[in-house]
Wavefront OBJ file of the C-alpha trace (Angstrom):
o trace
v 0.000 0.000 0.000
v 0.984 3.477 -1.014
v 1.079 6.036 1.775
v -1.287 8.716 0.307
v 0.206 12.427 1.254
v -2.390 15.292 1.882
v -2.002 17.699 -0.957
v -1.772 21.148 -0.379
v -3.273 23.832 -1.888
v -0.342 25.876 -3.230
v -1.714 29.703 -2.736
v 1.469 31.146 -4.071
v 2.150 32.079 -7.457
v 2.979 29.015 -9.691
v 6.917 28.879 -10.238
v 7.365 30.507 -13.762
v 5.785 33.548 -12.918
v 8.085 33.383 -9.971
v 11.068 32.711 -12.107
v 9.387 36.224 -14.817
v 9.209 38.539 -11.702
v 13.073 37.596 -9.979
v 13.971 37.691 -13.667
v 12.570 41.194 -13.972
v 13.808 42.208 -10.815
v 17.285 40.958 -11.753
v 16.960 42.883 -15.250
v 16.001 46.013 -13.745
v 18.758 45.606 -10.661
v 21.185 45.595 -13.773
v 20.109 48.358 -15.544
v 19.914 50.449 -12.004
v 21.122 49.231 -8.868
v 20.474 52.628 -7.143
v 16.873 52.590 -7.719
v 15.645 48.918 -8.136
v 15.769 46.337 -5.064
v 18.511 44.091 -4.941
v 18.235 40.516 -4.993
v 18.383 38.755 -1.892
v 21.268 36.613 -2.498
v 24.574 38.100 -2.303
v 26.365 35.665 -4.550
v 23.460 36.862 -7.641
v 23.561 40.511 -6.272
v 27.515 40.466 -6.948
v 27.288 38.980 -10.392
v 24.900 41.308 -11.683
v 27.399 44.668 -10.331
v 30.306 42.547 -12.159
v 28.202 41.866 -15.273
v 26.858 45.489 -15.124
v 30.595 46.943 -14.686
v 31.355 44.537 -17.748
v 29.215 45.288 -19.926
v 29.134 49.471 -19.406
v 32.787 48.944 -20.010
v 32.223 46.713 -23.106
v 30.099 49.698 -24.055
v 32.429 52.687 -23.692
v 35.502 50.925 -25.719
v 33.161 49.863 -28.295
v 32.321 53.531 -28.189
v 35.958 54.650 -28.492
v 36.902 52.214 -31.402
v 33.880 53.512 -33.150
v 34.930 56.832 -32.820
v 38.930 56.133 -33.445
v 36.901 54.583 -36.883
v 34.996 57.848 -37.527
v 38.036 59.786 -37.571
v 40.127 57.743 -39.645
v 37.705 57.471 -42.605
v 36.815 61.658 -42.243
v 40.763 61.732 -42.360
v 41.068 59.662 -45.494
v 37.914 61.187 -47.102
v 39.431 64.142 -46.275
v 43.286 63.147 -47.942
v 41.387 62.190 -50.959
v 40.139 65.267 -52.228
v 41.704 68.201 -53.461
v 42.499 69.645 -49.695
v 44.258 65.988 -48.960
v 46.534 66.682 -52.057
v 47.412 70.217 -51.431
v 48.272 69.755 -47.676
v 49.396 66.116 -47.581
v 51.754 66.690 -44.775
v 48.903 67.141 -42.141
v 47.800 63.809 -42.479
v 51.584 62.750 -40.661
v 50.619 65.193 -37.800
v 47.473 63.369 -37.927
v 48.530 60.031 -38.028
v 52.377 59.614 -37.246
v 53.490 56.313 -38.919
v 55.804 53.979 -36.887
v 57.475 54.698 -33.025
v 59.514 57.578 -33.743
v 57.141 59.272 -35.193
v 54.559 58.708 -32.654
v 57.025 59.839 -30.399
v 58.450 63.141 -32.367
v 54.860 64.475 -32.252
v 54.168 63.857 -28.681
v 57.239 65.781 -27.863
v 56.531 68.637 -29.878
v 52.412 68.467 -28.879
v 54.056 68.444 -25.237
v 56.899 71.112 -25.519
v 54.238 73.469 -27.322
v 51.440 73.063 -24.700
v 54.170 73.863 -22.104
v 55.161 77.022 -24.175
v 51.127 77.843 -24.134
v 50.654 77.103 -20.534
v 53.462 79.589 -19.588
v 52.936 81.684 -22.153
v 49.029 81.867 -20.771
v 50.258 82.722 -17.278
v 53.122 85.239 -18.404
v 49.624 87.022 -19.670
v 47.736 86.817 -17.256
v 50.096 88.335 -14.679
v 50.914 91.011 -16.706
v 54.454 90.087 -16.898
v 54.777 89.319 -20.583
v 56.173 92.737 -21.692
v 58.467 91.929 -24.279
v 59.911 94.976 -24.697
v 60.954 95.072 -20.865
v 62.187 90.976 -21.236
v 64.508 92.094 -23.910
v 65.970 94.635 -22.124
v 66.051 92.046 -19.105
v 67.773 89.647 -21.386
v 70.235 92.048 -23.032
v 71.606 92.146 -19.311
v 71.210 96.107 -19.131
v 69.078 95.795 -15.689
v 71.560 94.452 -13.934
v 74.243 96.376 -14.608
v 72.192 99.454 -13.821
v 71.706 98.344 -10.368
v 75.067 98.173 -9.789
v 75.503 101.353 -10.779
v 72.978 102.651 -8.977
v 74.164 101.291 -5.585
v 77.651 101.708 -6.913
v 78.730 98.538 -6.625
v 80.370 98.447 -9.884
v 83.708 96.357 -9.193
v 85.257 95.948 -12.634
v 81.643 95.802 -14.655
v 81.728 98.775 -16.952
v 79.464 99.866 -18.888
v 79.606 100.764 -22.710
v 78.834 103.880 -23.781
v 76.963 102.717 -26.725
l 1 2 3 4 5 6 7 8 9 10 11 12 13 14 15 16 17 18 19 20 21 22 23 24 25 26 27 28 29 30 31 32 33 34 35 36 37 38 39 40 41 42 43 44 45 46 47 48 49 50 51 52 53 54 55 56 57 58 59 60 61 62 63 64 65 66 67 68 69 70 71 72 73 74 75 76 77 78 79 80 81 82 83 84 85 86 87 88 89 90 91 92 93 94 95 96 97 98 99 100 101 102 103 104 105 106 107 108 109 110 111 112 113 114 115 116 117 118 119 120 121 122 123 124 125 126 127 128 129 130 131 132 133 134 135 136 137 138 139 140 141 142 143 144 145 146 147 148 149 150 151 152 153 154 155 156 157 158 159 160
């Protein structure tokens, strides 16, 4: 004889609809995790914030190739028309070819934004006078203050 076990009336939802709504919930915890409730376990909360952090930065290189792809083919639309012919050496400043010249741009690109930067600051202090950092340079200050406090111990000055 078969023991016979009471069934149960299940009042709960049946188990797919279960499975839909911690799906949903799982779905939504991905696309938000500041707004949506996390899921209870920590082992799925942690794969979803890895798989989220994956795939946003899936995204963003995809992004950057895609742009890196943009720009090439606007440089060599641009190098085949007329404008490409007439200033052909733009495309190397563009697009150095090999190490060295990588590396022959990026020094110049970095030895002219440091000429900018101080150039940028000489004007906004006000100290980039030229006509007073020529006579600075021509060494004509100093010698003056010598002079002045006489001081002058062999340094003489021309009369010219």
């Amino acid at each position: 004889m078969t023991a016979t076990q009471p069934q149960t009336l299940d009042t709960k939802t049946p188990p797919s609809q279960s499975t839909i709504q911690r799906t949903r919930a799982n779905l939504a915890f991905l696309a938000n995790p500041a707004t949506a409730p996390g899921p209870t376990s920590r082992r799925t909360r942690a794969f979803l914030r890895t798989t989220r952090y994956t795939l946003k930065f899936i995204f963003w290189r995809l992004v950057r190739y895609a742009k890196y792809a943009a720009i090439g083919s606007l440089t060599a639309f641009v190098a085949g028309t007329a404008i490409g012919s007439a200033v052909s050496g733009v495309g190397f400043l563009l697009a150095p070819t090999g190490i060295l010249g990588g590396a022959t741009v990026g020094l110049l690109w970095g030895v002219g934004k440091f000429g900018w930067r101080r150039f940028a600051k000489k004007a906004r202090d006000g100290t980039g006078d030229a006509r007073r950092d020529e006579k600075d340079d021509a060494g004509g200050a100093e010698i003056r203050e010598l002079v002045e406090r006489r001081e002058e111990r062999g340094l003489r000055t021309d009369p010219w």
